[in-house]
C-alpha positions as CSV (number, residue, x, y, z in Angstrom):
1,X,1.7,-11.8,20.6
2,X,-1.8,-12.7,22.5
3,X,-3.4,-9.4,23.9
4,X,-6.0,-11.7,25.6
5,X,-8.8,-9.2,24.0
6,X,-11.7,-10.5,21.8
7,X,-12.6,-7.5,20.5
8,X,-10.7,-4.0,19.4
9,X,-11.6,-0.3,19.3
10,X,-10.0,1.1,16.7
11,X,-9.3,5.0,16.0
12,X,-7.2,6.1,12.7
13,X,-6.2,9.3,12.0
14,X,-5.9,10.8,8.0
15,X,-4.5,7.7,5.9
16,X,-4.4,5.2,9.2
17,X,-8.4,6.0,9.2
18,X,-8.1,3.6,6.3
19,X,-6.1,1.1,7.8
20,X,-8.8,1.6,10.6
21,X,-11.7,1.4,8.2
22,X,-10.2,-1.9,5.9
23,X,-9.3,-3.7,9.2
24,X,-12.4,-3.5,10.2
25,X,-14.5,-4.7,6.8
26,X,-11.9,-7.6,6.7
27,X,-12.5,-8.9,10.1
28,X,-15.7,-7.7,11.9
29,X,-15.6,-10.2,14.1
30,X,-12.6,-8.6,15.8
31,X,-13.8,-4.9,15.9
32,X,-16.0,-3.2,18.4
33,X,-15.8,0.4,17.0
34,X,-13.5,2.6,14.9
35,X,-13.4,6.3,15.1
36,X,-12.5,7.5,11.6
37,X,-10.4,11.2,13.0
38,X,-9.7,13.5,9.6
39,X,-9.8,11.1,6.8
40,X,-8.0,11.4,3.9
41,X,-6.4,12.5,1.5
42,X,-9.7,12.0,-0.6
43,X,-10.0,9.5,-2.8
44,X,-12.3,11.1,-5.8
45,X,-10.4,12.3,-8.1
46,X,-12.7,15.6,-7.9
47,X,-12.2,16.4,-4.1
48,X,-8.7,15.8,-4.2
49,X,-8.6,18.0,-6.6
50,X,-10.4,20.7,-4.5
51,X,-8.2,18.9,-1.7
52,X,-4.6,20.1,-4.2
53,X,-6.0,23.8,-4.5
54,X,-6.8,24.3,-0.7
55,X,-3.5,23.1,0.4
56,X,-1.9,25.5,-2.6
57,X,-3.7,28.2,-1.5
58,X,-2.8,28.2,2.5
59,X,0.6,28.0,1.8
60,X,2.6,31.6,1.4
61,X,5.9,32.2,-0.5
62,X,7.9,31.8,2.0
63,X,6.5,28.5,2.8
64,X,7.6,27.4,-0.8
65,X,11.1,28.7,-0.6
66,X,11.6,27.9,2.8
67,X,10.6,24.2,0.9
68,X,12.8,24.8,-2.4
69,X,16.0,25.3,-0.1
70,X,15.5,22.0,1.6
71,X,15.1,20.1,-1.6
72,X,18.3,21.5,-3.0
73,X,20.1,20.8,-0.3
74,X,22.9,18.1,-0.3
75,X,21.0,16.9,3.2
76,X,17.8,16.1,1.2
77,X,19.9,14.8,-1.4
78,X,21.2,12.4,0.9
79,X,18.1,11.1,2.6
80,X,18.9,12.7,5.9
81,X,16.5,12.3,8.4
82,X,16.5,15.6,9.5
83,X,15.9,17.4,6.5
84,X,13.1,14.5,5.2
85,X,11.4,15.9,8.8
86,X,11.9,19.6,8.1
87,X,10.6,18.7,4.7
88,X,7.6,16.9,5.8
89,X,6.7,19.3,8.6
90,X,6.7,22.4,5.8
91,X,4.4,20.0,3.8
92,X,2.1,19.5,6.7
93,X,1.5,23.6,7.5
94,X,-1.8,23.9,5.6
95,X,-3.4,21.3,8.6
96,X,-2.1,23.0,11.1
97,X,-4.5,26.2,12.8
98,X,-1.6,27.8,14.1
99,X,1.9,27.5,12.4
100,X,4.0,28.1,15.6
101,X,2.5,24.7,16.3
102,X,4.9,23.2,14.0
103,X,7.7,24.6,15.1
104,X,7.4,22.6,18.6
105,X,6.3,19.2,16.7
106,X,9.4,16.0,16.2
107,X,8.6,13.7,14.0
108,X,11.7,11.3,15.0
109,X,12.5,10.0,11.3
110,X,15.1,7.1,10.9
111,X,17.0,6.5,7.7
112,X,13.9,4.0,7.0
113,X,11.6,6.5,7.2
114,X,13.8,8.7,5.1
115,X,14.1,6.6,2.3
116,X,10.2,5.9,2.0
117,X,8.5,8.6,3.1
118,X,8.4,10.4,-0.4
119,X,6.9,7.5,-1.8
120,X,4.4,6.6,0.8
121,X,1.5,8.6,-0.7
122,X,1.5,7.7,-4.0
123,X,1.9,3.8,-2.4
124,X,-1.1,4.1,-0.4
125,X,-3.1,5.6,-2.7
126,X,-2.3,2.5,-5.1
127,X,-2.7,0.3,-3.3
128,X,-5.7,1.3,-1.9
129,X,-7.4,1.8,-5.4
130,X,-6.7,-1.7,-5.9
131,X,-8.6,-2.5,-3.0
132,X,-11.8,-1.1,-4.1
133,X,-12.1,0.8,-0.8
134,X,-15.9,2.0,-1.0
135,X,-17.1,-0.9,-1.4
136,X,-15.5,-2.8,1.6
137,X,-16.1,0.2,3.6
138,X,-20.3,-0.2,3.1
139,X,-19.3,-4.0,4.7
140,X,-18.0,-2.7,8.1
141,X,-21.0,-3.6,10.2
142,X,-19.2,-2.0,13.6
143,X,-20.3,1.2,15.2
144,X,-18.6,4.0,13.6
145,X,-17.6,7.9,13.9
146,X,-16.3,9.9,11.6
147,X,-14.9,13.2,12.5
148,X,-14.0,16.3,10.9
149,X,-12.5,18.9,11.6
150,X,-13.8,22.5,10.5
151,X,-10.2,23.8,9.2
152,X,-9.4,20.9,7.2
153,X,-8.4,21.4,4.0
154,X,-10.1,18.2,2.8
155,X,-12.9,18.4,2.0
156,X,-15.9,18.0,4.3
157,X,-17.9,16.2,1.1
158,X,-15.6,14.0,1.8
159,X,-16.0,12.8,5.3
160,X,-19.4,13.1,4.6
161,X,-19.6,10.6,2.0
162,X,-17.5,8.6,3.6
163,X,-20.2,8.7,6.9
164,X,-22.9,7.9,4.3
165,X,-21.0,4.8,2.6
166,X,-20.4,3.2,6.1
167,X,-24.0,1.8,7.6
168,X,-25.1,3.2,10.5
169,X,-21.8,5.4,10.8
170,X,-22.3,8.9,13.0
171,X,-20.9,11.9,11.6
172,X,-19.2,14.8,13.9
173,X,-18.0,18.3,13.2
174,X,-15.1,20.1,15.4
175,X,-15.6,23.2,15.1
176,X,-12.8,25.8,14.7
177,X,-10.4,22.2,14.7
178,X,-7.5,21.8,12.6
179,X,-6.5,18.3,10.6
180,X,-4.1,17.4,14.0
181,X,-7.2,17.7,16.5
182,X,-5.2,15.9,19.2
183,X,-2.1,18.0,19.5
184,X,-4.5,21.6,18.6
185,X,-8.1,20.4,20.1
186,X,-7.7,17.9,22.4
187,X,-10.6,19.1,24.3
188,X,-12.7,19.3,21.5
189,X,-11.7,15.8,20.5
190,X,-12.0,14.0,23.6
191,X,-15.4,15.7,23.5
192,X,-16.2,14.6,20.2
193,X,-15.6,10.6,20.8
194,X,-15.8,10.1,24.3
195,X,-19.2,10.4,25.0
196,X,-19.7,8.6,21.5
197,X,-17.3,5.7,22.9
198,X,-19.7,5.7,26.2
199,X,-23.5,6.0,24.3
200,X,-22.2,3.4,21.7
201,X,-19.5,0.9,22.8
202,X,-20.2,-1.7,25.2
203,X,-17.5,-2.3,27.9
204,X,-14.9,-4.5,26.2
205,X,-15.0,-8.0,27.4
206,X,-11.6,-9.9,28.1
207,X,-11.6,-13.4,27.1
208,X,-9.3,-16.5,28.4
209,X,-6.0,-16.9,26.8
210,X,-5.8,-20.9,25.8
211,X,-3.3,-22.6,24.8
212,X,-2.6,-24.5,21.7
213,X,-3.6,-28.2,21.3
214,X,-4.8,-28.0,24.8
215,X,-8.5,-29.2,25.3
């Protein structure tokens, strides 16, 4: 599929700000920007550690057995969609800044993301280790924000470092902001990267589509 642009701005939020961040080490002369929103989860061993604890620590009893009754149910046995969602949605509490939040969230899960979803992290984090992913983040050579948001639960050593790896990257703080700053802080996100977008980002430019063993 031609898009007909010759350069992308990217923006990736938790694990896609990797995608983001790879994409645009591997081919810079495709990328304008990336907006790195909440990466994560960390990937020292000593910050996802701290990462672990925090995420422990915000959730309450309930949460857990609220948690333990989904997993012993024949649903979740099953792979239902459903109750991977429910299950998912009561891992994610710790990001959110208000829980009632959750309550109005769908994730729309299929049977394929059913049957992969468990796996996912452990996946990505594999595969990503094999990639070496600090040093081809210090190649991206693309203006670059990375955001934070105050309430995380990962770390902010980590966004930091990951600020400091890329060259050049800007670093930005929202204040008061949960992990999911677009559905809890929209505000504060569009203020975070929009004028960033504007000071930084030349317009993008559109380029002619051609076509193939034409000259």
């Amino acid at each position: 599929m031609a898009t007909h642009f010759d350069r992308v701005k990217l923006l990736g939020h938790s694990a896609g700000a990797y995608l983001a961040a790879l994409y645009a080490a591997t081919h810079p002369e495709n990328t304008s920007s990336i907006v790195l929103l909440h990466p994560g989860p960390p990937l020292l061993p000593e910050l996802m550690q701290r990462f672990g604890k925090q995420m422990a620590s915000a959730r309450t009893s309930a949460d857990n057995e609220a948690k333990r009754a989904i997993e012993e149910s024949g649903e979740f046995r099953r792979q239902d969609p459903l109750a991977l969602e429910r299950h998912q949605l009561n891992t994610f509490l710790p990001f959110f800044r208000d829980r009632g939040t959750i309550e109005l969230l769908s994730l729309g899960f299929t049977a394929i993301t059913a049957a992969n979803v468990q796996q996912g992290p452990q996946r990505m984090v594999g595969s990503l280790g094999a990639l070496d992913p600090m040093r081809r983040f210090a190649r991206i050579s693309c203006p670059t924000l990375v955001v934070h948001a105050e309430l995380d639960p990962i770390p902010v050593e980590w966004s930091r470092l990951l600020a400091g790896t890329i060259p050049g990257a800007d670093f930005a703080v929202i204040e008061g902001g949960s992990h999911f700053s677009m559905i809890e802080d929209a505000a504060k996100l569009r203020a975070a990267v929009v004028p960033w977008l504007r000071s930084r980002v030349r317009t993008a430019r559109f380029e002619k589509p051609t076509r193939a063993g034409s000259s």
